[in-house]
Each structure stands twice: as C-alpha cells, then as structure tokens.
N, C-alpha and C positions, 0 to 999 in steps of 0.2 A: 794587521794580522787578524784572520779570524779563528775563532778558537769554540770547539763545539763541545757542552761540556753535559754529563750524565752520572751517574752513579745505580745502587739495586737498592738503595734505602728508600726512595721513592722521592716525590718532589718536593715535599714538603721538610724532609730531612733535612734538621740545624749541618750537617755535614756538605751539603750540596749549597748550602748558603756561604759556606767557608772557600770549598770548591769554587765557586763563583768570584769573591772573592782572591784569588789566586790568580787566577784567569785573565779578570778583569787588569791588574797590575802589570802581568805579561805583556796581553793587548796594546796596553796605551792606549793614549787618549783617541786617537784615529782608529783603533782596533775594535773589532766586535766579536761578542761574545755571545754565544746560541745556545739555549738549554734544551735539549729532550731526555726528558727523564720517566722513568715508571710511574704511573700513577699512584699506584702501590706499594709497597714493600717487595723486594725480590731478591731477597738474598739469598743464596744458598743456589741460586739457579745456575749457575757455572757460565757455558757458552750454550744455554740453551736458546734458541729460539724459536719462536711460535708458527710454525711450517705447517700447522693440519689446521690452522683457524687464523681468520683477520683480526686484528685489533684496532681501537678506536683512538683513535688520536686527539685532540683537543688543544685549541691556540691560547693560553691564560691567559697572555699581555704579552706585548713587543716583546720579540726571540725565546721566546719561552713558551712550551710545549708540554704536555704529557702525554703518554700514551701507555695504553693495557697493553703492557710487552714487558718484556724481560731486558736487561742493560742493553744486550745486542739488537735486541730489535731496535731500542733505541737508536742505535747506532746508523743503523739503515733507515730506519722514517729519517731520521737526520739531513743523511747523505744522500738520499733519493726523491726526498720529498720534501723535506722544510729548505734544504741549500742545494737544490737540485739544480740552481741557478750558479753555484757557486760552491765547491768543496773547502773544506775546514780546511787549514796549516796543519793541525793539528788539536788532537780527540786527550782530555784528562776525563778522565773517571774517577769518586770519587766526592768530597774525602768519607771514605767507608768508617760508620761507627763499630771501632775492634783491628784487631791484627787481620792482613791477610797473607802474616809469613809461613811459611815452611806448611804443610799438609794443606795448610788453609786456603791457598792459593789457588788449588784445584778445583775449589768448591763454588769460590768467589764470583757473584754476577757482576763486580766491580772489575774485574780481571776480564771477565768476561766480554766488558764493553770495552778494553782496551785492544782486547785480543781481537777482538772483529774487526777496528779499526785500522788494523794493522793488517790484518789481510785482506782490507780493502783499499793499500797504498797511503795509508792516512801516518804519520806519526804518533803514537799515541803512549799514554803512562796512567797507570793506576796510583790512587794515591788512600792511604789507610791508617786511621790513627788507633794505635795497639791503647788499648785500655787496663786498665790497677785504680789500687789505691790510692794514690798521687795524683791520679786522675779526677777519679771522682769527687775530690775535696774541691776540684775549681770551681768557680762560677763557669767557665767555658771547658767543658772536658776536650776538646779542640784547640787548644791554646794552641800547644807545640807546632801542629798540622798552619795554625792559622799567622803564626807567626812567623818562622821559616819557610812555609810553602812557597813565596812568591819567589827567591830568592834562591832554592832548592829549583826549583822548577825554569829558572831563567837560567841556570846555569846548566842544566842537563838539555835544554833545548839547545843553546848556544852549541854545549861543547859532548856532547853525548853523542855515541857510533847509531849512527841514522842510516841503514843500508837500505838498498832497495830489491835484495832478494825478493824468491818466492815465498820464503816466512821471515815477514820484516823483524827486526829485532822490537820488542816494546818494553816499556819498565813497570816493575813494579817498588813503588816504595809508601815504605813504614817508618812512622812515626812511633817515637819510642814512649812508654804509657812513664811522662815525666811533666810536670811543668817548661815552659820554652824556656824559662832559664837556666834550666837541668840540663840542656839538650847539650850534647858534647860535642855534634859536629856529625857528617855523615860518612858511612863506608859503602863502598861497593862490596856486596856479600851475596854468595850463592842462596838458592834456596834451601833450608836447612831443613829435618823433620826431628818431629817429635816421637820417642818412643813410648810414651802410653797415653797419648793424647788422642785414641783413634773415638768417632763417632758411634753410638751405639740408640738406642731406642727405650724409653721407659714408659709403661702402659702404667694410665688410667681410666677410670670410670666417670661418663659423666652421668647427673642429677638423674636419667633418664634410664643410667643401667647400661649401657653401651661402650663399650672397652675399644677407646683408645690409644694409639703410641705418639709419644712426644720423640723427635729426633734430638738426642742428649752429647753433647759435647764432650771431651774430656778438658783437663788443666791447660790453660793456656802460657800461664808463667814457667812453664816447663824447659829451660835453654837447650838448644839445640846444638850444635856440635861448631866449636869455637871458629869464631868469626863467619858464622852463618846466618842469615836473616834474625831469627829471633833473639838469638845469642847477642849480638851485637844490641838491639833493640833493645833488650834488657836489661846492656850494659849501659843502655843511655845516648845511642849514636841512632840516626835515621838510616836505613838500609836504603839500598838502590841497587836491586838487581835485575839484568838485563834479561829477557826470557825472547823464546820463539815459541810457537805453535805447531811445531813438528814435533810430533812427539814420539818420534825411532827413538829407539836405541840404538844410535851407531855404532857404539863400541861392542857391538854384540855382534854384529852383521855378518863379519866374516868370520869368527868362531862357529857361530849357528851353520853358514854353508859347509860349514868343513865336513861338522857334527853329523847334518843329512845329506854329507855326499852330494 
C-alpha cells in the first residue's frame, strides 16, 4: 500500500510526526509511505492554492519532501511530481494541532489537502486533534490522535463508503481534547456549528507605530447541536464525518426555480 501523507502545520509539526506514524501501521511492512508537506505553517489556508506563482520544492530524505505551498499544493507536487510514477492508495492529512469541527472545517488547509485529494480520484481523510485542558497536561498533547489513529483509520479504509463520483466522498475526523484513555469510542457525526464562535480581528501597534490586525478566533469548547462533530467530541467520542466538495445547496434548488419563475 502506498500512502501519501501532508498536513498545513508544516513539516516539522510534532502532528505530522503522529500522522506518519498512522500511516506507517496502515502500510505495513511492504507499504510505503510519502511525505509532502508545507514548509511552513499554513493553516487557515482552506483549499487555497498557489495559481499566480511557483513554489519550491525540496527532497529532505527518502519520501519526504517540502514544499512553499499550501496543503493542496501539496497534494499535487505529490501526485504529479514526487509519485508521478505511481499514485497514492490513498492521501491522510493531518494530524492538525486543534479542532477542525463544525465552522472550522471551512477554514482548514488540513481539510484542505484531503479535499484536493479527493477530487483528484485519491481516497482521502483529514485527521485533527481538538485541544483543552486535559490536553495540555500531557507530555504528548497527541496521545488520543496517536493512540487510536491507526486503528480508527484501518477501519474506515477497510469498511468506509469509497464512491467514485464527481465529488468523491472524504472524511474528516476529530479527536476529542481528552487523554486516549478518556476516549469513549467514535461516532459518525455531521458537521455541526458554533453560535458565537465566529472569527473577528484585533488591531495592534507595533514598536514602530504601525497598526496592525490579528485574525482572533472565538471559544472553541462551545458544543454544537447534539450528536454533531463538536458536540460529540466534547463528550469524549472521535467524530467521523463524511464530506464532499460540492458545495450546492440542493435542498434549495427547486424552491429557488419556483421563486424566479
């Protein structure tokens, strides 16, 4: 099996190490496993990618890569250029330091590099470990993510709905911000939202007098509407929710034509 693995925290991120990890245990011992990851930090970049300028790429050591891109681009130096002899089984993204449930998911260049995967016929899953108090006490704020991963992940490859539409199905899932002996087991859960969790901006000055803005988050322990991604998460279960990349609203469609005739 080959397994081509990225995340938007960049390459050096303790989470892509966990990710790897995961990966590795899927494979097996006959399996290989390819890294291209951001050089950088890129989160927050969604499904952007870098279309008005090239970026550089760079070989670290055997199947490991970086490159000044964003997850997606990742994703395509990957699959055009590092395995262009040979395409992935399948693409994990990840594991993202923080939640990428409910609003957050939009935002995510973890999600990001799953969803590109997917619309490039790849199978593909993001994977994200939701952060607390509980969290931060460990030596490994990772546990949960690093302990069930392999075994969450071999059983949604096995037995998880793999279609090959025009917008593949991909997953995203969350790790709930608990030690892995906390973890209660996984649900299948929509994407839920937060009501006052939205992103806002806080301006200051630097040393020099120059007024900048900080992009400010709101509360992330905020539960979502029961048995939906966060919700669950917070109750202590890993969520696994199915997504596409079409992003209609179908249930609108024929209302709307009625509306304008």
């Amino acid at each position: 099996m080959r397994i081509l693995i990225t995340n938007d925290d960049g390459i050096n991120a303790p989470g892509l190490e966990v990710l790897h990890h995961i990966a590795t245990e899927l494979a097996g011992p006959d399996g290989e496993v390819w890294t291209v990851a951001p050089a950088f930090e890129q989160s927050g970049v969604a499904h952007c990618i870098s279309y008005t300028h090239p970026m550089m790429i760079a070989k670290l050591a055997p199947r490991r890569y970086a490159a000044e891109g964003s997850p997606a681009d990742c994703v395509l130096a990957g699959l055009y250029d590092v395995l262009k002899d040979g395409r992935p089984d399948l693409i994990l993204s990840g594991v993202n330091r923080g939640n990428n449930s409910a609003e957050n998911a939009l935002y995510s260049g973890t999600l990001g590099g799953a969803m590109e995967g997917a619309l490039q016929g790849i199978p593909a899953i993001a994977l994200s470990q939701f952060l607390g108090p509980d969290v931060f006490s460990l030596d490994d704020p990772f546990e949960a993510a690093r302990v069930h991963g392999p075994a969450l992940v071999r059983k949604l490859w096995e037995n998880g709905v793999w279609d090959d539409g025009p917008y593949r199905v991909f997953y995203n899932v969350n790790f709930p911000p608990v030690p892995a002996a906390k973890v209660k087991g996984h649900k299948v859960a929509a994407q839920g939202y937060r009501t006052d969790s939205f992103f806002g901006v806080e301006p200051h000055h630097s040393p020099t007098g120059r007024r900048f803005l900080w992009i400010k988050g709101g509360p992330q322990h905020t539960a979502t509407a029961p048995g939906t991604d966060a919700a669950v998460n917070l109750d202590g279960y890993i969520s696994i929710t199915p997504m596409r990349a079409d992003l209609t609203a179908h249930e609108v469609l024929t209302d709307l034509e009625a509306r304008l005739g």
